[in-house]
mmCIF file of the N, C-alpha and C atoms, coordinates in Angstrom:
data_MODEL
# 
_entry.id   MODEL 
# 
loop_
_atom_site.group_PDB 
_atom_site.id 
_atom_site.type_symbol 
_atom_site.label_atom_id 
_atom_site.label_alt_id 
_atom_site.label_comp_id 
_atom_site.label_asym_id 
_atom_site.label_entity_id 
_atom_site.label_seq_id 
_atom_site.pdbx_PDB_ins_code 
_atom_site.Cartn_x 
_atom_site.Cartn_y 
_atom_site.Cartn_z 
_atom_site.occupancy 
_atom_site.B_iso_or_equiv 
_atom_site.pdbx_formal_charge 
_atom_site.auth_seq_id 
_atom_site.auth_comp_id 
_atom_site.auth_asym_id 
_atom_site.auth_atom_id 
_atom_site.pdbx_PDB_model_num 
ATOM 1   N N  . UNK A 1 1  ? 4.787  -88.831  -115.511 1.00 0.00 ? 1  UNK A N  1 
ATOM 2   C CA . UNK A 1 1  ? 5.166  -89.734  -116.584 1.00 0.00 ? 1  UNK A CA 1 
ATOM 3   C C  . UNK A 1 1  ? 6.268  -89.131  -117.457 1.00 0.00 ? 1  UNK A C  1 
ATOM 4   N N  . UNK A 1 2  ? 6.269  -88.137  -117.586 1.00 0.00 ? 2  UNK A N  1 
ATOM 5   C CA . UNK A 1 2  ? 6.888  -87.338  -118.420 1.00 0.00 ? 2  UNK A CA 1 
ATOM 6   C C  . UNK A 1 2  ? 8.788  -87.106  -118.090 1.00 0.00 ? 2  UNK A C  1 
ATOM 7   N N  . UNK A 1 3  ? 8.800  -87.602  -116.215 1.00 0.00 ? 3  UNK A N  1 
ATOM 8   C CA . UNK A 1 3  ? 9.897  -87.743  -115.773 1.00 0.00 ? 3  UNK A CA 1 
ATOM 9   C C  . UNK A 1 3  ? 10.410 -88.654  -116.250 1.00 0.00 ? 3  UNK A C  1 
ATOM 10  N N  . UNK A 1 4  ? 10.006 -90.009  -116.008 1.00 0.00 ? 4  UNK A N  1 
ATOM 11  C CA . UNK A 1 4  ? 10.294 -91.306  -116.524 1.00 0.00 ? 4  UNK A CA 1 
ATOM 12  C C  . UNK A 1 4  ? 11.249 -91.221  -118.562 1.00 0.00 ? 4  UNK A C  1 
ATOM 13  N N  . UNK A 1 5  ? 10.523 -90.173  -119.260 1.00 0.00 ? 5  UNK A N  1 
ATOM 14  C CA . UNK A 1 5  ? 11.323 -89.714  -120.371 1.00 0.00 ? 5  UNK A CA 1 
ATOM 15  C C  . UNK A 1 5  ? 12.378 -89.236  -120.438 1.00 0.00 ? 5  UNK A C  1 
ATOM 16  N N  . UNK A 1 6  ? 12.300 -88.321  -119.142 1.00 0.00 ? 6  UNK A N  1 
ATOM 17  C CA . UNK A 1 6  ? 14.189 -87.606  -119.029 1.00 0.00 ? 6  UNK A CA 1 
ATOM 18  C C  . UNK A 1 6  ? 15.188 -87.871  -118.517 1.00 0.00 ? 6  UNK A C  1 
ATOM 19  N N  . UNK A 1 7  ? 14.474 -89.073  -117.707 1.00 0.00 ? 7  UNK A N  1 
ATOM 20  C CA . UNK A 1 7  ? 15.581 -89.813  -116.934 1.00 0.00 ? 7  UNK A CA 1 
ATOM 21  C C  . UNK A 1 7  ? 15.964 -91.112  -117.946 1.00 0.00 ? 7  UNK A C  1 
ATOM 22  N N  . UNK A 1 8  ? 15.665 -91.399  -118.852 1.00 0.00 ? 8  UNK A N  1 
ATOM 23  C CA . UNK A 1 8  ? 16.026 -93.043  -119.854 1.00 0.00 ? 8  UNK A CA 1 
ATOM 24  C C  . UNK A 1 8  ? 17.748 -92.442  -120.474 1.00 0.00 ? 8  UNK A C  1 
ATOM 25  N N  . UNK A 1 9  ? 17.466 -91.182  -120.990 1.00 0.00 ? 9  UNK A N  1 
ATOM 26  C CA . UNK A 1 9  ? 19.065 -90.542  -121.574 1.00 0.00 ? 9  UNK A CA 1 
ATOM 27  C C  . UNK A 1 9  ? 19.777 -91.041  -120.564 1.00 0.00 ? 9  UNK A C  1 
ATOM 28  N N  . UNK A 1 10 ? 19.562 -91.000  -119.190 1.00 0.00 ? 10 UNK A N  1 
ATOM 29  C CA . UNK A 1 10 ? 20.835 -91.175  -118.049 1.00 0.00 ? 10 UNK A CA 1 
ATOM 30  C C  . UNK A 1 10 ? 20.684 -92.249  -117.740 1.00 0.00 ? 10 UNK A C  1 
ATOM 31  N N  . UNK A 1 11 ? 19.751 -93.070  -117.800 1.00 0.00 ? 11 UNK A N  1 
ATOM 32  C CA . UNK A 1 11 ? 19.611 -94.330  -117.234 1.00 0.00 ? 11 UNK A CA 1 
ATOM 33  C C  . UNK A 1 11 ? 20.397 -95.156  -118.138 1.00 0.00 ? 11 UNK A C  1 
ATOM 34  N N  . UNK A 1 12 ? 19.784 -95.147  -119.394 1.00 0.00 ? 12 UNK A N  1 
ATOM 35  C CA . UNK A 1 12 ? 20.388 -96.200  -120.353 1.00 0.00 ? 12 UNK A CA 1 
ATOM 36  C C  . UNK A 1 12 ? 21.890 -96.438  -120.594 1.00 0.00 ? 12 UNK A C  1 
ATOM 37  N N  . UNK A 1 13 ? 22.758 -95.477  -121.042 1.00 0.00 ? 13 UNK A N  1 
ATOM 38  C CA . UNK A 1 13 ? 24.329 -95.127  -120.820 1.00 0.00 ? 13 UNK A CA 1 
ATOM 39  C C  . UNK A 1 13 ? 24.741 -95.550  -119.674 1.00 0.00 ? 13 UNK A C  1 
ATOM 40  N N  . UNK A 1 14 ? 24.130 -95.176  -118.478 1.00 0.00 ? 14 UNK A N  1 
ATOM 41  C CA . UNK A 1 14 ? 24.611 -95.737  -116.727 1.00 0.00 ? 14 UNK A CA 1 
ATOM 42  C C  . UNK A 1 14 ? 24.554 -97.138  -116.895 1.00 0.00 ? 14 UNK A C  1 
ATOM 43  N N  . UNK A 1 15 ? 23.484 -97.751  -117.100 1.00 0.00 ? 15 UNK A N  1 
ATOM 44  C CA . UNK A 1 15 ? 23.240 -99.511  -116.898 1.00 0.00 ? 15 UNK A CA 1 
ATOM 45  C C  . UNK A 1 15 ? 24.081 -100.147 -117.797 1.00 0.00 ? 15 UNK A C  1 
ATOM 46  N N  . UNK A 1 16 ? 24.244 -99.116  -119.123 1.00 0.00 ? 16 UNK A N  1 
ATOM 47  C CA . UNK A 1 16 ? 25.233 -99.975  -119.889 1.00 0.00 ? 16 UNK A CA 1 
ATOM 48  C C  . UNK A 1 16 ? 26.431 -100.547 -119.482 1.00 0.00 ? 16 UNK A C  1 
ATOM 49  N N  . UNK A 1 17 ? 27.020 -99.026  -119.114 1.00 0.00 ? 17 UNK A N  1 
ATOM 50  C CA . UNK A 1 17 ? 28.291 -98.975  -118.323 1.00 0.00 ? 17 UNK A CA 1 
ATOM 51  C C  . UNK A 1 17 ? 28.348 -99.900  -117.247 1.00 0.00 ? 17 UNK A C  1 
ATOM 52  N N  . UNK A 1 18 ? 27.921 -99.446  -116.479 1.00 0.00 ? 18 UNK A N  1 
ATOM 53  C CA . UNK A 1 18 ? 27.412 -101.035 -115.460 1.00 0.00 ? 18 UNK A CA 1 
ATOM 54  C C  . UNK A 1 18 ? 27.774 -102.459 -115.930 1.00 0.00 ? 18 UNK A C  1 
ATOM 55  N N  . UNK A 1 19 ? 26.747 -102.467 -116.945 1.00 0.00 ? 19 UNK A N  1 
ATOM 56  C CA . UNK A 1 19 ? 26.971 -103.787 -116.917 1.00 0.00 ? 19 UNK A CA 1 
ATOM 57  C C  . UNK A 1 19 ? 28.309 -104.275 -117.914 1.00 0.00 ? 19 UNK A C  1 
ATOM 58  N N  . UNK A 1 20 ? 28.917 -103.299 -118.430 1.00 0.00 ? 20 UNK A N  1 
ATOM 59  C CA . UNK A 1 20 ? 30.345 -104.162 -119.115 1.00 0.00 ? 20 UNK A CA 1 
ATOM 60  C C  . UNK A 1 20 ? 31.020 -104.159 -118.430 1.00 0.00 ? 20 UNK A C  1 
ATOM 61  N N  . UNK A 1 21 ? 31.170 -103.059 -117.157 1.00 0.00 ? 21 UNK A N  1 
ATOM 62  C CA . UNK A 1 21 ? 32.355 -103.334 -116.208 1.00 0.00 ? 21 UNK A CA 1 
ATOM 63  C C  . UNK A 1 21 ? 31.561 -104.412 -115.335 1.00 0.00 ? 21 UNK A C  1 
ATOM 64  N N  . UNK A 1 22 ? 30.361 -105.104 -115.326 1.00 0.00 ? 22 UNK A N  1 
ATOM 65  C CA . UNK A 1 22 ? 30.803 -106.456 -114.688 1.00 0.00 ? 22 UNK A CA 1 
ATOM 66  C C  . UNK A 1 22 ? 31.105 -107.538 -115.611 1.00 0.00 ? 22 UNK A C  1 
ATOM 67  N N  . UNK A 1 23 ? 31.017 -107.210 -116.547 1.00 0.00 ? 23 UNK A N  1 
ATOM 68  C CA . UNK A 1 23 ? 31.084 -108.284 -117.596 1.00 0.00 ? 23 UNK A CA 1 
ATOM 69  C C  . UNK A 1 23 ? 33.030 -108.290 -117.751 1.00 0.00 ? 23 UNK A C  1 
ATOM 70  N N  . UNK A 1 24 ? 33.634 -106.808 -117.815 1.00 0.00 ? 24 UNK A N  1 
ATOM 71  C CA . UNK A 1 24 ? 35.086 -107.377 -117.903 1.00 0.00 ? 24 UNK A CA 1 
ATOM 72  C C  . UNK A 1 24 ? 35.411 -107.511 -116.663 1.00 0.00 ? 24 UNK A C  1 
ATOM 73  N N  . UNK A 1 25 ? 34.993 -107.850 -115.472 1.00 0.00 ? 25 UNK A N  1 
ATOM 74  C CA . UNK A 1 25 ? 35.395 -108.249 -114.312 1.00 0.00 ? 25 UNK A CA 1 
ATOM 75  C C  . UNK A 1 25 ? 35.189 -109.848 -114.176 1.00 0.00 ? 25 UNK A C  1 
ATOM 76  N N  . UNK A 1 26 ? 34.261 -110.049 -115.229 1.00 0.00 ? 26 UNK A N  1 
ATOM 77  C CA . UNK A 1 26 ? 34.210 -111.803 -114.855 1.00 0.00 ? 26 UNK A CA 1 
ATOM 78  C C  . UNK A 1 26 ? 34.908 -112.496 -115.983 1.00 0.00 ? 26 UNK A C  1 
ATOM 79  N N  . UNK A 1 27 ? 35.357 -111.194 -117.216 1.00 0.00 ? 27 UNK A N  1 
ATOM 80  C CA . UNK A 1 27 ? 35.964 -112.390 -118.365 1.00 0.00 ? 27 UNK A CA 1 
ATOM 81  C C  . UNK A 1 27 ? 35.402 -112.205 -119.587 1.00 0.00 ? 27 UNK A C  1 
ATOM 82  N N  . UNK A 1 28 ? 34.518 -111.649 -119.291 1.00 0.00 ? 28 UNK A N  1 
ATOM 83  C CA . UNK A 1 28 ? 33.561 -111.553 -120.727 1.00 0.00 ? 28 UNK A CA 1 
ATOM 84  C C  . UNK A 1 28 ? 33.565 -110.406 -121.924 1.00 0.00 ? 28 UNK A C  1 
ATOM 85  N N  . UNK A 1 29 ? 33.514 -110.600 -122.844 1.00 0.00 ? 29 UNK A N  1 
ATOM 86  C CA . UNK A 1 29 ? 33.716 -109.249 -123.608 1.00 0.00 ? 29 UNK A CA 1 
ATOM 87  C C  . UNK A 1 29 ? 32.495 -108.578 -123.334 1.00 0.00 ? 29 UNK A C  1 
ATOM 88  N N  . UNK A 1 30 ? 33.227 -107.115 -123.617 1.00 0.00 ? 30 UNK A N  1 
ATOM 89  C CA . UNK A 1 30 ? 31.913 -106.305 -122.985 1.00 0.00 ? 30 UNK A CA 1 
ATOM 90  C C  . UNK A 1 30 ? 30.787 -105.797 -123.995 1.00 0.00 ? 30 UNK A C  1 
ATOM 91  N N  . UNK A 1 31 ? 31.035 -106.722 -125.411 1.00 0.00 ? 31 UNK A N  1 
ATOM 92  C CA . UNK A 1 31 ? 29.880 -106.094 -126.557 1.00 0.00 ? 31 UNK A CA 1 
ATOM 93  C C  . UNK A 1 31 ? 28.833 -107.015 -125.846 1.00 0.00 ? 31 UNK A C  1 
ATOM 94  N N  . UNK A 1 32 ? 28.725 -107.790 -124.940 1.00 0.00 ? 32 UNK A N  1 
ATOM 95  C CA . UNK A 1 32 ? 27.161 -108.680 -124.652 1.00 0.00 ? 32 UNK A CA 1 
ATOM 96  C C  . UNK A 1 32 ? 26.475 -107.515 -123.999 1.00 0.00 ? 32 UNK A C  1 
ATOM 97  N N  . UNK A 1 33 ? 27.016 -106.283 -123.564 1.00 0.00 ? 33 UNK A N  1 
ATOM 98  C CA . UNK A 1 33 ? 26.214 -105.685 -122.694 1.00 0.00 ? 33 UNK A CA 1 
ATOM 99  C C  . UNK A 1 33 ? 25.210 -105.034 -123.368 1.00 0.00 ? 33 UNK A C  1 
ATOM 100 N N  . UNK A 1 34 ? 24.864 -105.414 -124.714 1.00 0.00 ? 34 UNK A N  1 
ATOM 101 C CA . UNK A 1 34 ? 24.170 -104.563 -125.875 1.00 0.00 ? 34 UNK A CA 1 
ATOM 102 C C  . UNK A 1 34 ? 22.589 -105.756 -125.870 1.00 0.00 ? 34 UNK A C  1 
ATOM 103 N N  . UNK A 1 35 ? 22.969 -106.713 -125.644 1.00 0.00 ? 35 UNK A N  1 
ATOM 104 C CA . UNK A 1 35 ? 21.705 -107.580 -125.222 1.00 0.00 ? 35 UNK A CA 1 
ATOM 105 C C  . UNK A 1 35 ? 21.018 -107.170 -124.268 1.00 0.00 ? 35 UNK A C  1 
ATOM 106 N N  . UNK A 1 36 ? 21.296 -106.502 -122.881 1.00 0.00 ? 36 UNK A N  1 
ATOM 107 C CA . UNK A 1 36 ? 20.571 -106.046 -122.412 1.00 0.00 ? 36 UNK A CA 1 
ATOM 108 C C  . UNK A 1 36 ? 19.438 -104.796 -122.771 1.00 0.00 ? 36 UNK A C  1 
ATOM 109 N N  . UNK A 1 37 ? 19.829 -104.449 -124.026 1.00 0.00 ? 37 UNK A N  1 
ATOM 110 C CA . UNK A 1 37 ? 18.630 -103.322 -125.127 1.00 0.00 ? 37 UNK A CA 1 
ATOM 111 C C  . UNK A 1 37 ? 17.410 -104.543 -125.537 1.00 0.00 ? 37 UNK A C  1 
ATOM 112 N N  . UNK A 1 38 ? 17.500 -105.656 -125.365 1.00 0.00 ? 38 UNK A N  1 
ATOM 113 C CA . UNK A 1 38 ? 16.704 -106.494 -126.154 1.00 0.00 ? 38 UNK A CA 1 
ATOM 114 C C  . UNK A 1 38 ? 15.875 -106.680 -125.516 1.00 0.00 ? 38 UNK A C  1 
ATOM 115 N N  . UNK A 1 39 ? 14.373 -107.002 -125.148 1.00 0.00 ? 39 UNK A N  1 
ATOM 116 C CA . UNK A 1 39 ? 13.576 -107.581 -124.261 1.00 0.00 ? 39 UNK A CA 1 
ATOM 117 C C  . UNK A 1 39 ? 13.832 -108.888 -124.473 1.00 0.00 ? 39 UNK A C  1 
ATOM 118 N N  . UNK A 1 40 ? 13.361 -109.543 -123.020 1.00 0.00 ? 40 UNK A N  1 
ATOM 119 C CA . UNK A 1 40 ? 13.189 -110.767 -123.576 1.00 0.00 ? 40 UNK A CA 1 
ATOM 120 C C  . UNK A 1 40 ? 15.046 -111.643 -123.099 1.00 0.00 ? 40 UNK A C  1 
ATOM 121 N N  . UNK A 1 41 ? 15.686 -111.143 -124.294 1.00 0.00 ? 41 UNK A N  1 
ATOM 122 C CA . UNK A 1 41 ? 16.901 -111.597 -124.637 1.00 0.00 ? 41 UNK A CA 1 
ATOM 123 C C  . UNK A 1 41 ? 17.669 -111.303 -123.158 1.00 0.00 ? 41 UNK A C  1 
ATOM 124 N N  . UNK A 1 42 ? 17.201 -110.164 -122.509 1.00 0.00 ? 42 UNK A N  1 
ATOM 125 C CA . UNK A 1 42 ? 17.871 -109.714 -121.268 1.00 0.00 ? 42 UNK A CA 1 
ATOM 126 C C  . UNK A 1 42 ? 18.058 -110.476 -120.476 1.00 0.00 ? 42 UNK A C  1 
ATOM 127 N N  . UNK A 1 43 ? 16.779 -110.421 -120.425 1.00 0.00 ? 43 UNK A N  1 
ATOM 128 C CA . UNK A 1 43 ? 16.564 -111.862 -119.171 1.00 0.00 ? 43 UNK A CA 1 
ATOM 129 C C  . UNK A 1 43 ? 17.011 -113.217 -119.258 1.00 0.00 ? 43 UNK A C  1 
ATOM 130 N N  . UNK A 1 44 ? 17.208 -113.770 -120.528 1.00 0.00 ? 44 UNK A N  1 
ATOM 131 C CA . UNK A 1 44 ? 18.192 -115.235 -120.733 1.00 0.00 ? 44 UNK A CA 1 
ATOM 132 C C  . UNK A 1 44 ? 19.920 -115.000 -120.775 1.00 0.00 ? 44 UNK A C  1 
ATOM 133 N N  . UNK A 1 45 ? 20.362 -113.880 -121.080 1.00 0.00 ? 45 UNK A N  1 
ATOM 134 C CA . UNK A 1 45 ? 21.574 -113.386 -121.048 1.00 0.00 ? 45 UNK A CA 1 
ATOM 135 C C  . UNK A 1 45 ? 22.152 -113.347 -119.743 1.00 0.00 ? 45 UNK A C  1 
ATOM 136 N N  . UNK A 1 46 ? 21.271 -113.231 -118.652 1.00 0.00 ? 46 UNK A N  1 
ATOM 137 C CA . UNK A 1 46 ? 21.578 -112.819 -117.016 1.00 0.00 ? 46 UNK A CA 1 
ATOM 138 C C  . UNK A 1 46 ? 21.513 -114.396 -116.695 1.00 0.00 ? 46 UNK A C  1 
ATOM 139 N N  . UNK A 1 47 ? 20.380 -114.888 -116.961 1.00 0.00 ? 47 UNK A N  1 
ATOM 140 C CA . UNK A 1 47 ? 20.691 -116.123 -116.864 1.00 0.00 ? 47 UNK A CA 1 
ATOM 141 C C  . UNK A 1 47 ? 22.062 -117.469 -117.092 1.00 0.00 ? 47 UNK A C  1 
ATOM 142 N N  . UNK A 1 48 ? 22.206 -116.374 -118.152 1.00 0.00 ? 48 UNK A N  1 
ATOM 143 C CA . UNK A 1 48 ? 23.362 -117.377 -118.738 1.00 0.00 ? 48 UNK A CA 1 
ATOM 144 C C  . UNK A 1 48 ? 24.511 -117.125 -118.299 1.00 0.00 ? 48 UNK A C  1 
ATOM 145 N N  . UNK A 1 49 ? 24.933 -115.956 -117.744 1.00 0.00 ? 49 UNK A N  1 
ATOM 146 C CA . UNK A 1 49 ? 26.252 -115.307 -117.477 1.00 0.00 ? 49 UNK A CA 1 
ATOM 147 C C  . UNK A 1 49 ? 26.016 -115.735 -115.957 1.00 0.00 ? 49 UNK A C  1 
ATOM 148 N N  . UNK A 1 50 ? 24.955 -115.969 -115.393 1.00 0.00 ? 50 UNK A N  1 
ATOM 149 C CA . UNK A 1 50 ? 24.872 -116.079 -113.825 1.00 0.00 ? 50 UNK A CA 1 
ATOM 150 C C  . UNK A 1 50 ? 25.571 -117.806 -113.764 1.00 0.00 ? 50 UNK A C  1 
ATOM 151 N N  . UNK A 1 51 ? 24.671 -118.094 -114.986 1.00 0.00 ? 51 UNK A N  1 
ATOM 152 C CA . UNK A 1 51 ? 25.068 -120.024 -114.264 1.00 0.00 ? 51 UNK A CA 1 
ATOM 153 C C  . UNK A 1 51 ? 26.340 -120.605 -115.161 1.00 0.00 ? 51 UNK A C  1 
ATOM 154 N N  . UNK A 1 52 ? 26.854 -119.945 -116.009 1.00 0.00 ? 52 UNK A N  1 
ATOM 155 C CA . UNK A 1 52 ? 28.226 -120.192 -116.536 1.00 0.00 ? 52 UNK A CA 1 
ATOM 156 C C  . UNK A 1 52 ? 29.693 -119.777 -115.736 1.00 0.00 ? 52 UNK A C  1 
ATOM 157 N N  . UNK A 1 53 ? 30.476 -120.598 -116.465 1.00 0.00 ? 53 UNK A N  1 
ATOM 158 C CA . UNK A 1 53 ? 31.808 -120.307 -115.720 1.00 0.00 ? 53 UNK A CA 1 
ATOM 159 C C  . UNK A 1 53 ? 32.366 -119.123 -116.330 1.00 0.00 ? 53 UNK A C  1 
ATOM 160 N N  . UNK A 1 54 ? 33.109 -118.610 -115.403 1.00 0.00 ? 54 UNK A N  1 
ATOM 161 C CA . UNK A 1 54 ? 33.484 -117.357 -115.667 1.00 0.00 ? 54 UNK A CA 1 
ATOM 162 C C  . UNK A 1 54 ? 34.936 -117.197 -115.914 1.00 0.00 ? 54 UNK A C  1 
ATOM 163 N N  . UNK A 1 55 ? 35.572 -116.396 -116.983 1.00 0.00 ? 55 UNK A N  1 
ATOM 164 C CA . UNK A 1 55 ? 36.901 -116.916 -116.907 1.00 0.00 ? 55 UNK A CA 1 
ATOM 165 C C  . UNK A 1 55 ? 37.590 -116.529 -116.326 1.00 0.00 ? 55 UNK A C  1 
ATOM 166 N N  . UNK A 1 56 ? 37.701 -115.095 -115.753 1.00 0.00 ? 56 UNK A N  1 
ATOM 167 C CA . UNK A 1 56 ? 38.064 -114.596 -114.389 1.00 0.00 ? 56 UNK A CA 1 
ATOM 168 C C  . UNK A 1 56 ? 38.305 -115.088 -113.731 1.00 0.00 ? 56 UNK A C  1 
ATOM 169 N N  . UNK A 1 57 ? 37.875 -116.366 -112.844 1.00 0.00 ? 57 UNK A N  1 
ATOM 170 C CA . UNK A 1 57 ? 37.408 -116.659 -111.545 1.00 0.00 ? 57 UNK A CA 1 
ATOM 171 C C  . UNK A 1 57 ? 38.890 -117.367 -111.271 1.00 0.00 ? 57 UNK A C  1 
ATOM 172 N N  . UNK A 1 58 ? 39.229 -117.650 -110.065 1.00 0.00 ? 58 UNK A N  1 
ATOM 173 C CA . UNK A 1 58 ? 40.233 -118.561 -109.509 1.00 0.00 ? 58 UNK A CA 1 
ATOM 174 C C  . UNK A 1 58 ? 40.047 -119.789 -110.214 1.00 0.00 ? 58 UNK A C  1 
ATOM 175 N N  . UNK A 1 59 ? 40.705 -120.847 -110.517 1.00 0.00 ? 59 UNK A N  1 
ATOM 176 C CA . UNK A 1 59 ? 40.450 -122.252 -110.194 1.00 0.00 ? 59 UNK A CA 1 
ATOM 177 C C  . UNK A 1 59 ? 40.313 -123.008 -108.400 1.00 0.00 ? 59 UNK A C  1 
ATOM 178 N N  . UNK A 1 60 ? 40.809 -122.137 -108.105 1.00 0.00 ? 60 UNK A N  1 
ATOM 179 C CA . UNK A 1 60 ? 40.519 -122.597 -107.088 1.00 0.00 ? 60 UNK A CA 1 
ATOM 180 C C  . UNK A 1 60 ? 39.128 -122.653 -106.273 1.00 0.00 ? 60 UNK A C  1 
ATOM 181 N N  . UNK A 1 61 ? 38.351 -121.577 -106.938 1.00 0.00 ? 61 UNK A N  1 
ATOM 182 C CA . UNK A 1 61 ? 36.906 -121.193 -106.702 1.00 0.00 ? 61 UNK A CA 1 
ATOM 183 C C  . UNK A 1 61 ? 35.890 -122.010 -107.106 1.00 0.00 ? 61 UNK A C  1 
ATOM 184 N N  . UNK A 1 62 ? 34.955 -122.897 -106.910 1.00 0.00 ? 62 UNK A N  1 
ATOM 185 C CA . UNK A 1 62 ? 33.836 -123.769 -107.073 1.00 0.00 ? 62 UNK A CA 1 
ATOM 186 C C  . UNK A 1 62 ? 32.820 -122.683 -107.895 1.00 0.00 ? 62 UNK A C  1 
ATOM 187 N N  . UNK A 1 63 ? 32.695 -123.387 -108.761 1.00 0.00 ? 63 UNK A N  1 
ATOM 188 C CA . UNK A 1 63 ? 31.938 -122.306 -109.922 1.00 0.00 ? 63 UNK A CA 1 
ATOM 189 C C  . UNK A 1 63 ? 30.457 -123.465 -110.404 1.00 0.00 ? 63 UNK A C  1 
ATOM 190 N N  . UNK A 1 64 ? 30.543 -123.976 -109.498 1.00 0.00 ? 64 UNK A N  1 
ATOM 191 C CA . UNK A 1 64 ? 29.444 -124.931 -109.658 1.00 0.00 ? 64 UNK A CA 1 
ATOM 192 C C  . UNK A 1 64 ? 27.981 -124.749 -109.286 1.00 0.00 ? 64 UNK A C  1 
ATOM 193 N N  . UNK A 1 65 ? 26.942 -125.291 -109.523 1.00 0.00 ? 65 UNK A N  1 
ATOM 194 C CA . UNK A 1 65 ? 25.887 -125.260 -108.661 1.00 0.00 ? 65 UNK A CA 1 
ATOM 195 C C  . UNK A 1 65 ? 25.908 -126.196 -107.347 1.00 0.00 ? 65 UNK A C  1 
ATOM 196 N N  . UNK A 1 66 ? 25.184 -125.142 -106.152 1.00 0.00 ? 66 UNK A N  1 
ATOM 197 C CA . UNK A 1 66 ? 25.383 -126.178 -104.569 1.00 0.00 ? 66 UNK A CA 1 
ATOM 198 C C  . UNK A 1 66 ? 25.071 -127.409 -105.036 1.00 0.00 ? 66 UNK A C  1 
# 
């Protein structure tokens, strides 16, 4: 259990990072990646960035649901 403590310093900074470089790859500013600290909030944030348009994207790209 005690591992699980020494690994959060490296984990947390890594996922951050992570996730703003996908966030400026689709368009998005990368302060949303601070919602992912939130419970809860995480999980509607992924949601929301998954089923929204992205401004990145081609127009030519179908950004729709099938």
């Amino acid at each position: 259990m005690e591992m699980i403590y020494l690994l959060l310093p490296v984990f947390i900074p890594f996922t951050l990072w992570l996730g703003s470089k996908i966030l400026e790859k689709a368009g998005f500013d990368k302060k949303w990646v601070f919602c992912l600290l939130i419970p809860v909030v995480n999980i509607i944030i992924i949601w929301v960035f998954a089923f929204s348009n992205w401004p990145n994207l081609k127009d030519d790209v179908g950004q729709g649901i099938i």
